[in-house]
Every structure is written in structure tokens, then in C-alpha cells.
C-alpha positions in Angstrom: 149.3 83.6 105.5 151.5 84.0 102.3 155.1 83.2 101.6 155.8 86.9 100.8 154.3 87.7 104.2 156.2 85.0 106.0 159.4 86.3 104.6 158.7 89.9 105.6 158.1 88.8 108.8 161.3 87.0 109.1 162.8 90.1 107.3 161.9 92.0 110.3 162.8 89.6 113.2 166.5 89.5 111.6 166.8 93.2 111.4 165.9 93.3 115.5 168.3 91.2 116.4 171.0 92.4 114.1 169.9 96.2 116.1 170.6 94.4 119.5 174.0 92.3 118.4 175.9 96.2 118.1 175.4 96.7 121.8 175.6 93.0 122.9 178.7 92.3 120.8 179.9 96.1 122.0 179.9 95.5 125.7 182.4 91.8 125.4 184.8 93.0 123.0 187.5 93.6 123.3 187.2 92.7 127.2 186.4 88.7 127.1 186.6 87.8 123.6 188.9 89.7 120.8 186.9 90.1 117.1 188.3 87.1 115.4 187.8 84.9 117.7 183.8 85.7 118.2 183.7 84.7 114.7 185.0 81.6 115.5 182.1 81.1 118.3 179.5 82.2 116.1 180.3 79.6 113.0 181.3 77.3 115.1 177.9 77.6 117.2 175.8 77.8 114.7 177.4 74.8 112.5 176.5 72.7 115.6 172.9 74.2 115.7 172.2 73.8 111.9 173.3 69.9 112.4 171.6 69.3 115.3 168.3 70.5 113.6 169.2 69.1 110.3 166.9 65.5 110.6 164.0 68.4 110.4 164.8 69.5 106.9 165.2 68.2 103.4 167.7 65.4 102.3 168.8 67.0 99.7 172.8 66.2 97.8 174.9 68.9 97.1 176.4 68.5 93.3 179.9 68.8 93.1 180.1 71.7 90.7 178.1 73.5 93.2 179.8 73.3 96.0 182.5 76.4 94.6 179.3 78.8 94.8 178.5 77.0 98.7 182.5 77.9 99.5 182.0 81.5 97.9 179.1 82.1 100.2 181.0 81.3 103.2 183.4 83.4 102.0 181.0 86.7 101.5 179.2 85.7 103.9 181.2 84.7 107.3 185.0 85.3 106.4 185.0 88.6 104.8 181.6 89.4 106.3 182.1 88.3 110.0 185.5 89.9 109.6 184.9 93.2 108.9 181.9 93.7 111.3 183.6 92.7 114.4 186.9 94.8 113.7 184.6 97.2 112.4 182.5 97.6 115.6 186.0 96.9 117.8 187.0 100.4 116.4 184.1 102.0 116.1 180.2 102.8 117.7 176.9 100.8 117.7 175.1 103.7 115.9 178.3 104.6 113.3 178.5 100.8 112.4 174.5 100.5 112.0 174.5 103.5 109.8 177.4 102.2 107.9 175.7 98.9 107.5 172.8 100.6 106.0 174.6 101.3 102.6 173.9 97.3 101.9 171.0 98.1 99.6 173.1 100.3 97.5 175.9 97.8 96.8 173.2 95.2 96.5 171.8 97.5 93.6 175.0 97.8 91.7 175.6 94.0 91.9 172.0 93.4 90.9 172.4 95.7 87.9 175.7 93.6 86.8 174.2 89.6 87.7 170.7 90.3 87.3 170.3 93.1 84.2 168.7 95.3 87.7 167.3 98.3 85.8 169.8 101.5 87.0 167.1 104.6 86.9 167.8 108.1 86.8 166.1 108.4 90.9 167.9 105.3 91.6 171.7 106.6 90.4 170.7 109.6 92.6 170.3 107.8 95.1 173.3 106.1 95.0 175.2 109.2 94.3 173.7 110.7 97.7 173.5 107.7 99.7 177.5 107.0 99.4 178.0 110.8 99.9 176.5 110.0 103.4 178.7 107.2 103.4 181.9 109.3 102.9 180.3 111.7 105.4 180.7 109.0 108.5 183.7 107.3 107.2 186.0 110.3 107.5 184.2 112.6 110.6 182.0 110.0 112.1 183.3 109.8 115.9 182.8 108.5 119.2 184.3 108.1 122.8 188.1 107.4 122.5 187.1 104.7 125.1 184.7 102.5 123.4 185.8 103.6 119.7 189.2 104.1 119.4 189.3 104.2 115.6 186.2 105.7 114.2 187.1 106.2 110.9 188.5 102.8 110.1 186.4 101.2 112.1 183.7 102.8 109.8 185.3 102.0 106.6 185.4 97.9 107.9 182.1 98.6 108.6 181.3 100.0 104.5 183.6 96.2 103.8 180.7 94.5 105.7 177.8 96.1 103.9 180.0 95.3 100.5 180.2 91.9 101.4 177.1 90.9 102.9 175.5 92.1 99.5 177.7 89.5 97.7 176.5 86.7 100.2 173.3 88.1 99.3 173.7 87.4 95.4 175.6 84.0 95.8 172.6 82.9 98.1 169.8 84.2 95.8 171.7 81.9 93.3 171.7 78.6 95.1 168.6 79.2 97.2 166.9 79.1 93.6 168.4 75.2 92.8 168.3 73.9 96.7 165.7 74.0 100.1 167.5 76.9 101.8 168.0 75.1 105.0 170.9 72.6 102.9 172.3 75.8 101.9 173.5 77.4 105.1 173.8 74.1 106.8 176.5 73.5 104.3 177.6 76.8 103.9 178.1 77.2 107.8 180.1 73.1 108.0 182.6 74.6 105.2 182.8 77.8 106.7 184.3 76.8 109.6 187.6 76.1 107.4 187.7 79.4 106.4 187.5 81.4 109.5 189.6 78.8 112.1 192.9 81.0 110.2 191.7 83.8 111.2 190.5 83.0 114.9 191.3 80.0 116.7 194.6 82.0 118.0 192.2 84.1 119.6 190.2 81.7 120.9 193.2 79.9 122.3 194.1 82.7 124.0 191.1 83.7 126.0 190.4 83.7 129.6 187.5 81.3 130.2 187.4 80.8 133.8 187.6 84.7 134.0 184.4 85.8 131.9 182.0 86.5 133.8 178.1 85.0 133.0 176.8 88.0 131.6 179.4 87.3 129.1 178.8 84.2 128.4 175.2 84.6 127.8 176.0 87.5 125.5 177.7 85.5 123.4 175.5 82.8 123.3 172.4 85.5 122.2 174.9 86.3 119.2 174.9 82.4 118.2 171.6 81.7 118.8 169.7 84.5 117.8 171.9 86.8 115.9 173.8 83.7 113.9 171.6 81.3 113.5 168.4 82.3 114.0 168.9 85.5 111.2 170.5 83.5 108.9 168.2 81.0 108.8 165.1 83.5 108.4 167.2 85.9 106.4 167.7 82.7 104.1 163.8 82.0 104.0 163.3 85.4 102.4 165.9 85.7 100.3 164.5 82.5 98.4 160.8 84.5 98.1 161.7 88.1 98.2 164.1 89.7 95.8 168.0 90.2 97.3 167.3 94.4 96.9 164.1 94.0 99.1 165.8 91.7 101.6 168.6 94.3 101.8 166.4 97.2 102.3 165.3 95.8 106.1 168.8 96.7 106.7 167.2 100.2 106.8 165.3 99.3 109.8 168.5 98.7 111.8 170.0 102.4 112.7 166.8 103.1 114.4 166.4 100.3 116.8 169.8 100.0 117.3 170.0 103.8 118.1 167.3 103.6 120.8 169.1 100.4 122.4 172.6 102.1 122.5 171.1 105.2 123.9 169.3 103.3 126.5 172.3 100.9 127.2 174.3 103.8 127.3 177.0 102.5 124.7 176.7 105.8 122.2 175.0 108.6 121.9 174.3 110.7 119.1 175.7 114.0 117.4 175.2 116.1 114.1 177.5 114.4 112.0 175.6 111.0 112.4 172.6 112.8 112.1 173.7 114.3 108.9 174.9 111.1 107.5 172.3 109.2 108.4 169.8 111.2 106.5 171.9 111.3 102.9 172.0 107.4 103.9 168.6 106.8 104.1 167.3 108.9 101.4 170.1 107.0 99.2 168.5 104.3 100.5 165.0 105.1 100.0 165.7 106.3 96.2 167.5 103.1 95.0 165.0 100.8 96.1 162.2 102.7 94.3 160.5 100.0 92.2 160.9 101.0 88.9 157.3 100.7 87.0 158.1 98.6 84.1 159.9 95.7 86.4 157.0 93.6 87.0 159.5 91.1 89.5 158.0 90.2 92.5 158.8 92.7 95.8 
């Protein structure tokens, strides 16, 4: 089996579990464990999980002028990332915030276009153009159930600074995944991100309940550090070093859909014309802009 086909696969596994996480992640917060301090469990988690596995992968030594862009992608990618998905989906729905996250492959594209010389097409702008017309769509009517979402719009919006985000990670990673094994990457990127995320959560943390969670709950959050922490970001790493950050980004397409049918089914959403609507300017945005332009002869 080839590399390219290795990293699709892993492509896919990471875009089921992401689906799952909205639901999971829905159905503790804000009851057992507030937003901040999940991120906090997850890097934390992970960190240990990435060490404990770490004799398995390459000795490789970080050089120092380096380790600014390692900082950076703990920045993109867990602070600024981790932060605005889990007040995001606090405020909002599963299916809102898997729409919203779907815009990734757009940002990716205009960040590509200004690192990497991307080629901006005429289909491609359109795309953009009607894609973020979609986006504007959920961020100011997308709704939900007072309940479960009592802040739609923002919580939508955080959800658009996730996508944003996550797209930088996705450029700062292409980056060093190019000069080290990708495993020494997010081992190191996950050790120094715990410094930038304790601000933000361990008050949270602190502050929780333990002896009243029930197990449920404490098995969700363990399927959010094992398999949604660090078992995507170790596959999604693996493909970003074969597949091109654009294509990785696309299998963020593949989310709304199996995170639709688990919401529905878990009964944490339901759907209505507006995300309907939305979704389909979102997706054809999304579909236009990653249109392979003929004369780029890059690797897909």
C-alpha cells in the first residue's frame, strides 16, 4: 500500500472521530467539565500519551531556531484552536459547529496562496466568495435549542476562529513536518503546549467536581484524549507530511455529514433550512476551491 494511500486513510479515520467528538464533547459540557478546562485534559492527556509511546519513534534533536515555529504550532494549533472549538460548541450545536468547521479548506486556500505561491483561479475565488457567503449565512441565523445552544451566533463565529486557526496549525506543521519525523513534532509541540493552555484552564480544572462525574463522563472524556487528541493528531500529522495541507483540509468536508447522522441519532440537534442552506453554499465553496488547477503538477 502507498504512502498517499496510508495518509488518506488516516485522513479519513480523523474526520470520524472529529464527527463523533461534537456530540461526545456536547453531552459533558458545560455539566462535568467547563470548555477551558477540557483543553487542559486533552493536552495534558495526550502529552503523557505521546511520551509514553515516544521510545517507538525517531531520536531526533530539535534545533533551537526551530523551536519558535514548534511554540507557534501549539499556539494555532491547541491554544487558539482548542479555545475556540470548545466555547464554540459550549454556545452553539454539533451540526452548526461541523458546518462552521468545514470552511477550513477555504482559509487553508488563502494562506496557501500567501506561504506557498497557491495558484488563486477564477472557480477557486468563486468558491471562496460562495463558500464564506454560507459562512455568514450560519453565523448570523444559524440556531438551536436555547437549552443546549444558548448562543448560536457567537458560538458560530468561535467556531469560523477554529477553522481559521486550525489552517495556520496546518501551514506551521506542513513547515516542520518537511525538516523533522512527524511524530518529534507533535510530541514536542503537545510538552510546550501545555504552557500555553494551563492560563487559560487549570482554574477550571481546579474547580471541578470529580467525585460527582458520573463514568459515562469520564469515559467521554477519555474518547476525546485518546481518539479525538491523540490519535487525529497523530494520523492527521502522517498526512500532512505526504498530502498537501489543502487536501488534508478538504476531509474536513466529510465531517457535517457523519456528525449530522450521529447528532440526529443521539438526539443532540436536529436539522432546519437555514443549515441546510448554509451547508450547501459551504460545501460547493468548498468543493470549487479545492479544484486542482491543471497546470499545478504538486502531488494530491
Amino acid at each position: 500500500m502507498s504512502k498517499r494511500t496510508l495518509a488518506l486513510i488516516a485522513a479519513t479515520f480523523v474526520a470520524f472521530f472529529y464527527a463523533a467528538n461534537f456530540s461526545v464533547a456536547k453531552n459533558i459540557m458545560p455539566h462535568y467539565v467547563q470548555p477551558f478546562g477540557f483543553i487542559v485534559f486533552r493536552v495534558v492527556g495526550a502529552s503523557i500519551l505521546f511520551w509514553v509511546i515516544s521510545f517507538l519513534g525517531p531520536k531526533e534533536k530539535i534545533k533551537k531556531e526551530h523551536y519558535k515555529y514548534i511554540v507557534l504550532g501549539a499556539f494555532y494549533g491547541m491554544s487558539l484552536n482548542m479555545l475556540s472549538f470548545f466555547y464554540g460548541l459550549n454556545l452553539t450545536t454539533p451540526i452548526n459547529a461541523s458546518v462552521m468547521m468545514v470552511t477550513s479548506p477555504m482559509v487553508t486556500l488563502l494562506l496557501a496562496a500567501f506561504f506557498f505561491k497557491e495558484k488563486l483561479t477564477f472557480i477557486r475565488i468563486l468558491g471562496l466568495v460562495i463558500g464564506f457567503a454560507g459562512t455568514l449565512l450560519m453565523i448570523l441565523y444559524g440556531k438551536g435549542n436555547m437549552t443546549t445552544a444558548p448562543n448560536p451566533s457567537v458560538g458560530n463565529f468561535f467556531m469560523f476562529l477554529n477553522a481559521f486557526f486550525f489552517s495556520c496549525y496546518l501551514i506551521v506543521a506542513k513547515k516542520m513536518t518537511a525538516i523533522y519525523h512527524p511524530f518529534t513534532f507533535i510530541k514536542w509541540m503537545y510538552t510546550l503546549g501545555i504552557l500555553v493552555v494551563l492560563p487559560f484552564g487549570l482554574k477550571q480544572v481546579i474547580q471541578m467536581e470529580f467525585t460527582e462525574i458520573p463514568l459515562s463522563a469520564y469515559l467521554s472524556i477519555a474518547y476525546v484524549v485518546v481518539f479525538v487528541t491523540f490519535g487525529t493528531y497523530l494520523l492527521n500529522i502522517f498526512a500532512i507530511k505526504v498530502l498537501k495541507p489543502t487536501t488534508v483540509a478538504v476531509f474536513i468536508y466529510f465531517q457535517p455529514l457523519l456528525t449530522t447522522l450521529i447528532a440526529i441519532i443521539g438526539g443532540t440537534d436536529h436539522m432546519d433550512y437555514i443549515k441546510i442552506i448554509a451547508a450547501i453554499f459551504i460545501f460547493i465553496g468548498v468543493y470549487l476551491v479545492s479544484k486542482k488547477p491543471k497546470s499545478i503538477s504538486e502531488p494530491v
